[in-house]
C-alpha positions in Angstrom: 141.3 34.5 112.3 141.1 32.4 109.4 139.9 33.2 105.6 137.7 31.3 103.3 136.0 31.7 100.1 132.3 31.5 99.4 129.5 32.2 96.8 126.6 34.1 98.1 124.0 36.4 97.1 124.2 40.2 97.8 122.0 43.1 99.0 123.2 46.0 99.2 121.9 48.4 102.1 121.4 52.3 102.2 122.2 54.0 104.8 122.8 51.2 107.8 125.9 48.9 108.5 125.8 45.6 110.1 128.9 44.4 112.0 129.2 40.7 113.2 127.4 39.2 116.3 124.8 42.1 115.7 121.2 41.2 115.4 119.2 43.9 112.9 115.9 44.4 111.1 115.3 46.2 107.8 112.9 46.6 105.1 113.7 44.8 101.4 111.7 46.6 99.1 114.2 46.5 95.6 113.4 43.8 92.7 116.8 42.5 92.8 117.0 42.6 96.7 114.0 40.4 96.7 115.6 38.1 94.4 118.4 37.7 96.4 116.7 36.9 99.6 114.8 34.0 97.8 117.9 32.5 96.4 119.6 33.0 100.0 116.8 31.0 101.5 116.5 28.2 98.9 120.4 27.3 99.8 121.6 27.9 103.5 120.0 31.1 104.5 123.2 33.4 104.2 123.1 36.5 102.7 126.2 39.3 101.8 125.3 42.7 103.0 127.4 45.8 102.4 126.7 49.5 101.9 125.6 51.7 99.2 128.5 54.9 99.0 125.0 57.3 98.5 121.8 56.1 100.1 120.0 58.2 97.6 121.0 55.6 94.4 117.4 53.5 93.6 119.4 51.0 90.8 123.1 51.1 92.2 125.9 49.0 90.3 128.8 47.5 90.9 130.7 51.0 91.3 128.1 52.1 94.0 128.8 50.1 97.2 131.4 49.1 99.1 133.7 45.7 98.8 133.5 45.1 102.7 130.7 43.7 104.3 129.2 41.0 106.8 128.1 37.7 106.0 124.4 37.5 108.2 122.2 34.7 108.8 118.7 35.4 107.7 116.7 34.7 110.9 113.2 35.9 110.2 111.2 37.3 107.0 108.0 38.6 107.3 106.0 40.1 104.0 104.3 43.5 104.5 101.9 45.6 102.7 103.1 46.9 99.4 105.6 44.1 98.1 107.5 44.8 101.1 109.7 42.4 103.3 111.0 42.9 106.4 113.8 40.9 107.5 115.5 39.9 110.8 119.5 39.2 110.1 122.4 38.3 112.9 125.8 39.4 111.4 128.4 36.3 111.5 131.5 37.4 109.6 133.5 39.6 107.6 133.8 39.8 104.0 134.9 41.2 101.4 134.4 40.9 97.0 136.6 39.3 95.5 134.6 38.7 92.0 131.0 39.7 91.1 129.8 36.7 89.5 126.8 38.4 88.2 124.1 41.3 88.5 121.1 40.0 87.3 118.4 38.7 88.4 120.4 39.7 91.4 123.9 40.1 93.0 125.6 37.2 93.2 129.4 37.5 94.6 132.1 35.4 95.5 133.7 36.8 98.9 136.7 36.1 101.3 135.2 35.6 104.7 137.1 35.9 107.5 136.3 33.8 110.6 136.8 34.4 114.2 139.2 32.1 116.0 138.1 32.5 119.5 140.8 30.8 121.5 143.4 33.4 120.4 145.3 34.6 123.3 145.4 38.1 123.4 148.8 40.3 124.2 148.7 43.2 126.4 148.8 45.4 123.9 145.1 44.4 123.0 143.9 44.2 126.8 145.1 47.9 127.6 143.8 48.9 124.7 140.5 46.9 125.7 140.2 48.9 128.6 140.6 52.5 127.3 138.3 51.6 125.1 135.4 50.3 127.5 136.4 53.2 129.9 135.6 56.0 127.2 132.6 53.8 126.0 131.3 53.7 129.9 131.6 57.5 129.5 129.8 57.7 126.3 126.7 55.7 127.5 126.7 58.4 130.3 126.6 61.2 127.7 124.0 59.6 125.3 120.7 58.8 126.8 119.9 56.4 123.8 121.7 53.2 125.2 120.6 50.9 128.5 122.7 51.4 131.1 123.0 46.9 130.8 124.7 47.2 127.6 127.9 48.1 129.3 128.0 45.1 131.9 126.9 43.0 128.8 129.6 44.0 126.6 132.5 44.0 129.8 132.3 40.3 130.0 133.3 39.7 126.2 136.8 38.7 126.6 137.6 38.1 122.7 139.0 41.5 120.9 137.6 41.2 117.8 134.1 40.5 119.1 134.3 43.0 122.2 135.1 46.2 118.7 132.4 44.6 116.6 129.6 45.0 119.4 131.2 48.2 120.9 130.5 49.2 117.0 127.2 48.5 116.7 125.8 50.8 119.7 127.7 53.6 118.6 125.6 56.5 116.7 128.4 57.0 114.1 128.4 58.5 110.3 128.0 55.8 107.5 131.4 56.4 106.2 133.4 56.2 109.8 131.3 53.0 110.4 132.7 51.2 107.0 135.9 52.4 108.5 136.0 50.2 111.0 134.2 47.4 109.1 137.2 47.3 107.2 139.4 47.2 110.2 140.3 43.2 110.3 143.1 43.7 112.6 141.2 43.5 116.3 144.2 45.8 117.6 143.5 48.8 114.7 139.9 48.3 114.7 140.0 49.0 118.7 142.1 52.0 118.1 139.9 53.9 115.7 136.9 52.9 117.6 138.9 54.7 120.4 139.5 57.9 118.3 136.2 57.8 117.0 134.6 57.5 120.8 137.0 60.3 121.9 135.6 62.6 119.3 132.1 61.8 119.7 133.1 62.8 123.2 134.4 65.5 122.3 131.1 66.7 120.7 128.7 65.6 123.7 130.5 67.4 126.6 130.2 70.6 123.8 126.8 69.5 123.7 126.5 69.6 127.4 127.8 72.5 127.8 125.6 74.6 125.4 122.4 73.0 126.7 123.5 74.0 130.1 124.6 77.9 128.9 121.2 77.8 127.3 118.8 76.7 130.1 120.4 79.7 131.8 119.3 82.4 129.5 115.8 81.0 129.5 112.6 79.6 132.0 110.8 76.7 132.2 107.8 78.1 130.1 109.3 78.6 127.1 110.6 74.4 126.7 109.8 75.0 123.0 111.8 78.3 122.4 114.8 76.3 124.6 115.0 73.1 122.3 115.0 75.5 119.1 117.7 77.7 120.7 119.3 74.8 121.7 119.6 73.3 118.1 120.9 76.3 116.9 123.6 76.6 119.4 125.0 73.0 118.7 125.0 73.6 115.0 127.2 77.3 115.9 129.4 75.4 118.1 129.9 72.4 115.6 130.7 75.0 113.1 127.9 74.1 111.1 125.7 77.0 111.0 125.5 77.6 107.1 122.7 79.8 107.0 123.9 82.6 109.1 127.3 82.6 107.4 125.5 82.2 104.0 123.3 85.1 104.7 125.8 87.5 106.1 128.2 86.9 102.8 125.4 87.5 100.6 124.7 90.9 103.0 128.3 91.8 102.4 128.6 90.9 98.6 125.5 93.6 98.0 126.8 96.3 100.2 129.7 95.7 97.8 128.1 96.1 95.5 126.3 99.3 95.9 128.1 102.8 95.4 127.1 103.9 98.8 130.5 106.0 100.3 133.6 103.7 101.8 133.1 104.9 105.4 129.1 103.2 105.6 130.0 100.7 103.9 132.1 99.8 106.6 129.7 100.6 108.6 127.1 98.6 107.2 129.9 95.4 107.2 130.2 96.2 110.8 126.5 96.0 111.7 126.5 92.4 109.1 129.1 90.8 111.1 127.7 91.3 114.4 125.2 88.4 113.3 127.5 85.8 113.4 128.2 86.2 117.2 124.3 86.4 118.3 121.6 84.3 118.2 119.9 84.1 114.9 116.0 84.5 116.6 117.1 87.2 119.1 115.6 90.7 119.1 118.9 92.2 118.4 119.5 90.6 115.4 116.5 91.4 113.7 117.1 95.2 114.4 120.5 94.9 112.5 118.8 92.7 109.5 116.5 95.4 109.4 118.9 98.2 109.6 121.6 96.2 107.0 118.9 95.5 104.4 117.8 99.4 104.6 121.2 100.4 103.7 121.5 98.0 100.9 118.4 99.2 99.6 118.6 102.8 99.2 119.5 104.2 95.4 122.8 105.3 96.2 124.0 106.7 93.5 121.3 105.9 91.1 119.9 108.6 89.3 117.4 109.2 86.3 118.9 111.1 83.1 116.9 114.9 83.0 115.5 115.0 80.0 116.5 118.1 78.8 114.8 118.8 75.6 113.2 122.4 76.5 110.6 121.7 73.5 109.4 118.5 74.4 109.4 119.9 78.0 107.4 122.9 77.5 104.8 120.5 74.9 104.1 118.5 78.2 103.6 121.5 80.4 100.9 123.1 78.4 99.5 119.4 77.4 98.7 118.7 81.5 97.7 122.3 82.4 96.4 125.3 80.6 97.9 129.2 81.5 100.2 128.8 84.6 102.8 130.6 82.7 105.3 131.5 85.7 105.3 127.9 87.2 106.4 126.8 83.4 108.9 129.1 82.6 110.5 128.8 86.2 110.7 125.2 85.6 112.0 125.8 81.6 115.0 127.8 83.5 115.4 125.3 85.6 115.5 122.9 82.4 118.4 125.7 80.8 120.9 125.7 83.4 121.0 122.2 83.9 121.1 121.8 80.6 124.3 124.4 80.5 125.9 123.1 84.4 125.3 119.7 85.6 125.9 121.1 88.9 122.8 123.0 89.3 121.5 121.9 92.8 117.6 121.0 93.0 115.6 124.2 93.6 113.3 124.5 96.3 109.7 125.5 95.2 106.6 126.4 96.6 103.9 126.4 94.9 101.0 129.0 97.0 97.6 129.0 95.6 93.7 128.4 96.3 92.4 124.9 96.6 91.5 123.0 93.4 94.3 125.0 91.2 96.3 122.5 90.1 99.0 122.6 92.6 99.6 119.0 92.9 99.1 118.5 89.9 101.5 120.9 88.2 104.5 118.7 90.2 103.1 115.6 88.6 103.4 117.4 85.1 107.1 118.8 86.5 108.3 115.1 87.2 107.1 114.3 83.8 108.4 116.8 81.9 112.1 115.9 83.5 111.6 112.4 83.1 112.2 111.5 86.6 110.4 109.9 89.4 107.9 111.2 91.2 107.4 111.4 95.2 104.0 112.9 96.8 104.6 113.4 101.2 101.5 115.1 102.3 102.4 116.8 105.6 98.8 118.2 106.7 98.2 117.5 110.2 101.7 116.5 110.8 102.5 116.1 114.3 105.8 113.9 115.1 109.1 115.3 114.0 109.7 111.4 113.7 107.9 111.4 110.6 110.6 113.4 108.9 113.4 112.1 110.5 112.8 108.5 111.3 113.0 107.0 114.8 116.2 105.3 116.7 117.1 102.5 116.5 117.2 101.7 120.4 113.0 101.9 119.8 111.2 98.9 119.8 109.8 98.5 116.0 111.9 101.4 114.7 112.0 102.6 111.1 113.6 105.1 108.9 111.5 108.4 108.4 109.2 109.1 105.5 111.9 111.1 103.3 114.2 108.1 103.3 111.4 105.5 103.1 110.2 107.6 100.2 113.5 107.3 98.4 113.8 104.0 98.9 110.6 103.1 97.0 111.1 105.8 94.0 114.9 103.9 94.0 116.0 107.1 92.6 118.5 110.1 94.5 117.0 112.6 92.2 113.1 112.5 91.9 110.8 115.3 92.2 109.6 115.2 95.9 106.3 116.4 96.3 105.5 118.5 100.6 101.8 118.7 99.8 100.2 121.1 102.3 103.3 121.9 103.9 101.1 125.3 105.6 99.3 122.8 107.9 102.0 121.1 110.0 101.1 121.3 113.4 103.5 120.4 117.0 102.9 119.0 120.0 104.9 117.5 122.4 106.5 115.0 120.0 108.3 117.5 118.4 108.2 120.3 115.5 108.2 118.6 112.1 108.4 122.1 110.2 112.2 122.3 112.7 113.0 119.3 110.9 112.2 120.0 107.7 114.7 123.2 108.2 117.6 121.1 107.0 115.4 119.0 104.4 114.7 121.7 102.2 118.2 123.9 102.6 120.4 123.2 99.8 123.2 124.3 101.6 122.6 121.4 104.4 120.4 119.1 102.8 123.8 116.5 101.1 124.7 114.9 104.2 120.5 114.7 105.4 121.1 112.2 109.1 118.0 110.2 109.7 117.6 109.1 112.8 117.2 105.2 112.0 120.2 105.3 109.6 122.5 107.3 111.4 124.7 107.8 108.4 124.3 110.9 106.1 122.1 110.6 102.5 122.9 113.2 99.9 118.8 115.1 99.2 120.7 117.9 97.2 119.7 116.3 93.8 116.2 115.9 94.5 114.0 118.5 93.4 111.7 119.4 96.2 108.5 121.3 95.5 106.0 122.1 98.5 102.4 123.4 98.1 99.9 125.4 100.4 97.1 127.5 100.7 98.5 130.3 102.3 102.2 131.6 103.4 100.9 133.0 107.0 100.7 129.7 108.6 103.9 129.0 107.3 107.2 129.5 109.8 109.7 131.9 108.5 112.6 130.3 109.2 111.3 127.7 106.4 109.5 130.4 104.0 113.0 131.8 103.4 114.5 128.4 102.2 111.8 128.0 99.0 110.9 130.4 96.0 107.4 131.0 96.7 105.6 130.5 93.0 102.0 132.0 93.1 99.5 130.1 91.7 96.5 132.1 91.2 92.8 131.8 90.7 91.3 131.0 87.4 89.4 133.2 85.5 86.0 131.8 83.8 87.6 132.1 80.5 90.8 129.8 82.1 88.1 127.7 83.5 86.3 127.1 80.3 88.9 126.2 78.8 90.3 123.8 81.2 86.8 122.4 81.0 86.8 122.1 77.4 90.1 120.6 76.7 90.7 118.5 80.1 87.2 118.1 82.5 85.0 117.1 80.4 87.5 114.4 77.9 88.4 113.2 81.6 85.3 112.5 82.9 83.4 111.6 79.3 86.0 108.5 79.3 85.5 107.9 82.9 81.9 106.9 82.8 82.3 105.3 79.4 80.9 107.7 77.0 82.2 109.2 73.7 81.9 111.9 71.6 79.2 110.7 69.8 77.5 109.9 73.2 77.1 113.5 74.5 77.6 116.9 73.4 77.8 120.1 75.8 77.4 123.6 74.1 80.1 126.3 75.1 77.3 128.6 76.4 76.0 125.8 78.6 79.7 124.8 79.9 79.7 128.5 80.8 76.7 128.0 82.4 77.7 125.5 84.6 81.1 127.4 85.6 79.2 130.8 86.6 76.0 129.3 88.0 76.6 126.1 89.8 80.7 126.5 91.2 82.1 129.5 93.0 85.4 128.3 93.9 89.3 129.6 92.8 90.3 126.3 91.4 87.7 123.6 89.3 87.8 121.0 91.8 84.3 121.5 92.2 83.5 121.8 88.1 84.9 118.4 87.5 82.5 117.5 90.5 79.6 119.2 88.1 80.5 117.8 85.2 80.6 113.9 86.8 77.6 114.7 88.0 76.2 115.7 84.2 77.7 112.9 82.5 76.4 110.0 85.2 72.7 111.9 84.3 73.6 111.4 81.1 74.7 107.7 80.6 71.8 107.1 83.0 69.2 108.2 80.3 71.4 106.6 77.6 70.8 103.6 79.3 67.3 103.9 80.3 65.5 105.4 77.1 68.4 103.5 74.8 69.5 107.1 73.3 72.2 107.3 71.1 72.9 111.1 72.0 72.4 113.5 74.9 72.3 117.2 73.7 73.6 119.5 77.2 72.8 122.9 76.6 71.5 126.1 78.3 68.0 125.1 78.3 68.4 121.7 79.9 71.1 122.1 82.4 68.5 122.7 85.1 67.7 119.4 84.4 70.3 118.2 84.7 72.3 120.0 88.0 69.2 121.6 89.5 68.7 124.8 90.3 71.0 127.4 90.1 73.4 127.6 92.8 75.2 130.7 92.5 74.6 134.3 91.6 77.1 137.1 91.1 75.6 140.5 92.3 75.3 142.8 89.6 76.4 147.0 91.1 73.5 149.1 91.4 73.4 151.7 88.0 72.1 154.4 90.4 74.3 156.6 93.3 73.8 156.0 96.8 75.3 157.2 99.8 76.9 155.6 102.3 77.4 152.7 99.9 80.5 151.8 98.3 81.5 148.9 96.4 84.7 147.1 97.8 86.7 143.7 96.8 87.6 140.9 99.1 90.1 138.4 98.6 88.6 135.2 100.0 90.1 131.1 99.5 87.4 130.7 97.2 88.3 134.0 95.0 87.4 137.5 95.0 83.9 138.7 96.1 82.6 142.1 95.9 81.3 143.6 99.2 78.9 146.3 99.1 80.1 148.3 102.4 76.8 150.3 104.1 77.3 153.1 106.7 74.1 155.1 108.4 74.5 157.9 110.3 72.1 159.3 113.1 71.8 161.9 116.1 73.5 159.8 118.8 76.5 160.0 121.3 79.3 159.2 118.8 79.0 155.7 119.2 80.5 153.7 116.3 78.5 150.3 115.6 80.6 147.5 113.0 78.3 144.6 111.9 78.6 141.8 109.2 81.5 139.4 112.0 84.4 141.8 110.6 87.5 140.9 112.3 89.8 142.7 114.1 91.9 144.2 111.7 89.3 145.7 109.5 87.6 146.8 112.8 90.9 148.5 112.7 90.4 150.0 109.2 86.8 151.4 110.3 88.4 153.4 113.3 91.7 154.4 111.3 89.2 156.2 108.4 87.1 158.1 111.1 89.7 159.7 112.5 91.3 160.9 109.0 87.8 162.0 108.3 88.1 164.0 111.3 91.1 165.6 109.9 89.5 166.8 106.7 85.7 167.3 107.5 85.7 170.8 107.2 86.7 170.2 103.1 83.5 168.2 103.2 81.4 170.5 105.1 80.8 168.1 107.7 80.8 169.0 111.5 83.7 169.2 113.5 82.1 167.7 116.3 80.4 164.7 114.2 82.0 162.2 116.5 80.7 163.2 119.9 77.1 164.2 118.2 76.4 161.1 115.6 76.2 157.7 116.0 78.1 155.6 113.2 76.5 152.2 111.9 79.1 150.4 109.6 77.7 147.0 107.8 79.4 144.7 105.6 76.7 142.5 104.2 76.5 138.6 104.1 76.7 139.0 107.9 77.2 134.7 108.3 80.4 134.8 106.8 83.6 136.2 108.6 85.9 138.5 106.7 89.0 140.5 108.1 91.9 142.2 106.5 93.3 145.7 106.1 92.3 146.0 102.2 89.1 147.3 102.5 90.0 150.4 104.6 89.6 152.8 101.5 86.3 151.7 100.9 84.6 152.2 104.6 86.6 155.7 105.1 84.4 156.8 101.5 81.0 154.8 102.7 81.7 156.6 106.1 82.6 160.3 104.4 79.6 159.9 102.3 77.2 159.3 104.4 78.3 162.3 107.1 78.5 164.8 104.1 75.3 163.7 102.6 77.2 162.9 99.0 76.7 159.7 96.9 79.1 157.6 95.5 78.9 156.7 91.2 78.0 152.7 92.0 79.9 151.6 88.8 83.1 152.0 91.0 84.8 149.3 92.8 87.6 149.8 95.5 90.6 148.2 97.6 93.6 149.8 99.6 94.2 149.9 102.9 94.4 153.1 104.8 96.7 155.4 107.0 95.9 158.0 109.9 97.9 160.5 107.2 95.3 159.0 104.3 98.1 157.4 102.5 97.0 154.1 100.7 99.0 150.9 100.9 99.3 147.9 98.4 97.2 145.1 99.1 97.3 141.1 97.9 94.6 139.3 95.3 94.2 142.1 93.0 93.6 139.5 90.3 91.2 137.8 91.8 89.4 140.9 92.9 89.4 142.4 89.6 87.9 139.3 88.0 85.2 139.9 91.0 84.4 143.6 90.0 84.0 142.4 86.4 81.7 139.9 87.1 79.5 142.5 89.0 79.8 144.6 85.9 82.0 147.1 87.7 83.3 149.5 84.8 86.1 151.3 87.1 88.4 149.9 89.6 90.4 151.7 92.0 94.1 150.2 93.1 97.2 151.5 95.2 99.6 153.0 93.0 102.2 150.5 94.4 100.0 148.0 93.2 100.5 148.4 89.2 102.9 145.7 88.7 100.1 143.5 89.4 98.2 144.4 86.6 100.9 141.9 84.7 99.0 139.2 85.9 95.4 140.1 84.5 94.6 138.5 80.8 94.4 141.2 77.9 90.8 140.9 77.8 90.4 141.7 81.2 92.3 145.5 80.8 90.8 146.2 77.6 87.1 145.4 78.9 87.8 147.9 82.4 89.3 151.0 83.5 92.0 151.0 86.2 93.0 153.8 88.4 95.8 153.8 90.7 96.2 156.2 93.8 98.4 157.3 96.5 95.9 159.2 98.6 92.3 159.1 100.3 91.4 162.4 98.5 92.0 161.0 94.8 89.9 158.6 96.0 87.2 160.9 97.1 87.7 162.7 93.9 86.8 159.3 91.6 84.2 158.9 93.2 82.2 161.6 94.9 79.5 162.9 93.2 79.1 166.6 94.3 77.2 168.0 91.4 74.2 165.0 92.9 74.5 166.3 96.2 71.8 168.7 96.7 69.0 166.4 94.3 69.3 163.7 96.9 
């Protein structure tokens, strides 16, 4: 090999290397590479190509390619669309830079060529190495389907070292860099033993290759050729080392759970579960259950908590803002307020808030939230069915997922907001499980800090959330779970509550919810009054604020339509507006009747007096109940004839009444059901009235339930039944004695307006009300 020096013109190439004796095409595209070619083919068609360090420089400079190249024969050029050239080169020489005689209008360079002396005779040194080479080359063609099987016979008959490298070189799929490499090899003997290393690692690679593909096909069947090739990428890149995305993703997983305060022991957990990625497949099934599972643990506020706000002023200015009267929910929650206020390690109380429907219940745990500052969480367990719900489902379940306490604190991003069970009276079971079991451990402060769901496996502390439940009624209720919660009655509103929830809340609410103002409409008190007593019978005012909509929509409509500029509501024109009246309370008959006795029901829509009828005639002793009374008061009826039995003679009434008179007890409004043990009182007195002939003084109203021995017991919903007898214009009301505390609950107005007597026996009854001296003029 001999070196000489020569002037020639210079392209440089991205991405490709040319060796000598190797015939190539490529696309010239560059101003300056243009150039070049024209000035290569105006002299004697040779041209200097060498390769850019980074294919991705568009102007490179003398810095940005290599000194080493290939002196090539331009064999072909042929112009394409787009002032582009493609060009057909054969590579004849080595060379490198020695001096870059200039850059513009193109590369010029002055080079050392290096030219092959063919008759060298080889040592045998070279030849062995010869051979080791062609025999791992013979085994690379095996292993890569890309080159002719001819290639090798082709290239075995080349008896010249330097040659045989250079076209061994060219059919090798090689990086750029390890191709310069042996570009800049001139010694035939080193150049054949990198090639060698370089074959033996690309060797190494393919058999790896082989191997994976093989261990692949395996797992799979024919159908799924797509999912194999993407499985089988995937595999070569885990093998090679190269699998960046994996690695990447389960660093950043364990940088977060680092991050997070969640205890030492699931945080190794959770690290545990990361890891496991790295030896599965990244599209497996498996791996997206821990994904899932990791990026649940990450997520969950451990640790983070809102600040209570623990101004007891500003607190109790939000309660009454959202909700007038409620004065025991407020003060339970302003004590709440105090001791944490005092202790920071008050646990969160469990309350349930019992009540009619339309009260304000859910509500009222809105306003709660608000006055603590914290965040607010509403679960609404009616119709519940799957335990699952509450604590989440396994893992080894196909589309498994954390219940909907976790999932709930996991969106609030909070360990301590106030968490709303909304109808917690009407879970039901079934076969999937008891969720009101469940909720056992939920809503036990002693149990509730380490709270296991089933997904997560790993304890959550619940004891700083505040969880408040709401139903209708405690008798559906289990009492395992009753005894966990402070039961908070809500009770019914009276019309004076009502109208002024109506006043201060309803009707701003729904006024700037069909886009009137002040100016726009005006409702008197007496016809807001109106619309609460004639057109709603209900506890709560769901229903009102249904009325009221319905008023203003009427309203905007004819603002609209006759281009008003006020509607007036009042008395006169509601009719107008709602119809008809709906409703009318049943005013007590001034005049005594016998047999008939005014008595107070409790019913979910309020109190209701019930005008209880008895008629006696010559029978067999039959006893007839009407009106669909339920078993228990049926009860009632039979336990207040036999006292009566036991003190007929005080009454002059027969002894043997029962075997010689038939007994018709009626509760009127016979469509709907009622049942209980409170109105006991009032049939024994209809029932002893009518037998002895004496009436009863009408403006008296009664409840108590009754014993063989004419004792009478405490009943529930005195306030709502009061509120019923003074709507009926019932001056006197009888109660159980045990049931004076009660009388806390009634508004001031309420006492002043009504008498109240309390007894312990049948006969004071008998003696309120019995009108003896009327006996004989009727």
């Amino acid at each position: 090999m001999k070196c000489q020096k020569r002037t020639i013109p210079l392209i440089p190439l991205r991405g490709i290397s040319i060796f000598p004796y190797m015939i190539v095409h490529f696309d010239v595209g560059r101003d300056k590479s243009i150039k070049a070619l024209e000035e290569a083919m105006v002299n004697d068609s040779l041209i200097f190509l060498t390769t850019q360090k980074k294919a991705n420089t568009d102007i490179p400079t003398a810095e940005d390619f290599y000194e080493v190249g290939t002196v090539c024969k331009i064999k072909q050029m042929l112009k394409l669309p787009g002032d582009t050239i493609r060009v057909l080169v054969e590579g004849i020489n080595r060379g490198k830079i020695r001096e870059i005689i200039r850059e513009e209008p193109f590369f010029e360079v002055e080079i050392e060529e290096y030219v092959y002396e063919l008759n060298i005779k080889d040592d045998k040194s070279i030849e062995a190495m010869m051979r080791l080479v062609m025999e791992n080359f013979n085994e690379y063609v095996k292993l890569e389907n890309n080159i002719a099987s001819d290639v090798v016979v082709t290239i075995s008959e080349i008896k010249e070292a330097g040659r045989f490298a250079d076209v061994i070189s060219s059919y090798l799929f090689l990086k750029p860099e390890n191709k310069q490499r042996i570009l800049e090899a001139f010694n035939p003997y080193k150049r054949l033993e990198l090639i060698n290393v370089l074959l033996e690692e690309e060797l190494d690679v393919l058999k790896i290759e082989e191997q994976i593909a093989e261990r692949v096909k395996s797992q799979i069947n024919k159908v799924q050729k797509e999912y194999y090739l993407k499985e089988q990428i995937k595999a070569i890149y885990k093998e090679l080392g190269e699998d960046e995305d994996i690695e990447q993703e389960v660093e950043e997983y364990l940088e977060k759970i680092d991050k997070s305060k969640m205890p030492k022991d699931i945080k190794d957990k959770a690290k545990k579960e990361a890891n496991r990625l790295l030896k599965m497949s990244p599209s497996s099934s498996e791996s997206g259950v821990i994904r899932n599972y990791v990026e649940w643990l990450i997520e969950l506020p451990w640790g983070k908590q809102t600040k209570d706000r623990v101004n007891l002023k500003k607190s109790r200015e939000i309660l009454d803002t959202d909700h007038y009267g409620l004065k025991d929910v407020k003060e339970r929650i302003l004590e709440f307020l105090a001791i944490r206020k005092l202790s920071n390690s008050m646990k969160g109380p469990i309350l349930c808030l019992v009540g009619p429907p339309g009260v304000g219940k859910t509500s009222i745990a809105k306003s709660i939230a608000r006055a603590l500052g914290r965040k607010f969480v509403r679960m609404s367990l009616g119709g519940m069915r799957d335990e699952a719900e509450i604590r989440g489902h396994r893992r080894t379940y196909v589309g498994a997922i954390p219940g909907r306490i976790i999932s709930s604190l996991k969106k609030a991003q909070s360990q301590n907001p106030v968490f709303l069970f909304d109808e917690i009276d009407k879970i039901n079971s079934d076969f999937k499980g008891d969720p009101a079991s469940a909720l056992l451990e939920v809503l036990d402060p002693e149990q509730n800090n380490t709270f296991t769901d089933h997904f997560l496996e790993v304890p959550f502390d619940l004891s700083k959330v505040m969880f408040i439940t709401t139903a209708n009624s405690l008798s559906t209720i289990p009492r395992p779970l009753l005894d966990r919660m402070e039961v908070i009655h809500v009770t019914s509103y009276t019309e004076d509550e009502k109208f002024e929830i109506t006043k201060r809340y309803l009707i701003p609410k729904q006024r700037k919810a069909h886009g009137l103002t002040e100016e726009n409409i005006t409702i008197s008190d007496k016809a807001t009054m109106e619309i609460i007593t004639s057109y709603t019978r209900e506890s709560g005012v769901r229903g009102l604020e249904r009325q009221i909509a319905n008023v203003m929509r009427k309203a905007a409509k004819r603002i609209v339509e006759e281009k008003i500029d006020n509607v007036k509501i009042t008395t006169g024109n509601v009719s107008k507006y709602l119809g008809m009246q709906k409703y009318s309370y049943e005013k007590a008959d001034t005049e005594p009747k016998i047999g008939i006795v005014n008595g107070l029901a409790w019913t979910s829509v309020g109190g209701v007096t019930l005008n209880i009828e008895v008629s006696v005639m010559k029978g067999k002793g039959k006893v007839q109940l009407t009106g669909q009374l339920g078993d228990v008061m049926k009860e009632s009826a039979m336990t207040g004839i036999t006292y009566i039995r036991t003190i007929a003679e005080e009454y002059d009434i027969e002894n043997d009444f029962y075997d010689e008179m038939d007994i018709h007890i009626h509760v009127p409004e016979g469509a709907i059901p009622k049942d209980g043990p409170s109105a006991g009182i009032t049939i024994a007195t209809a029932v002893l009235s009518a037998l002895a002939k004496i009436p009863v003084d009408s403006t008296v109203a009664m409840t108590g339930e009754i014993t063989l021995r004419g004792r009478v017991l405490p009943i529930g919903g005195v306030k709502e039944k009061v509120l019923a007898a003074k709507r009926a214009g019932i001056k006197k009301v009888l109660l159980p004695w045990d049931n004076k505390k009660d009388m806390e609950e009634l508004e001031s107005n309420v006492k002043r307006s009504m008498k109240f007597v309390f007894v312990k026996d049948v006969k004071e009854v008998l003696e309120e009300v019995l009108l003896r001296e009327n006996k004989n003029e009727n």
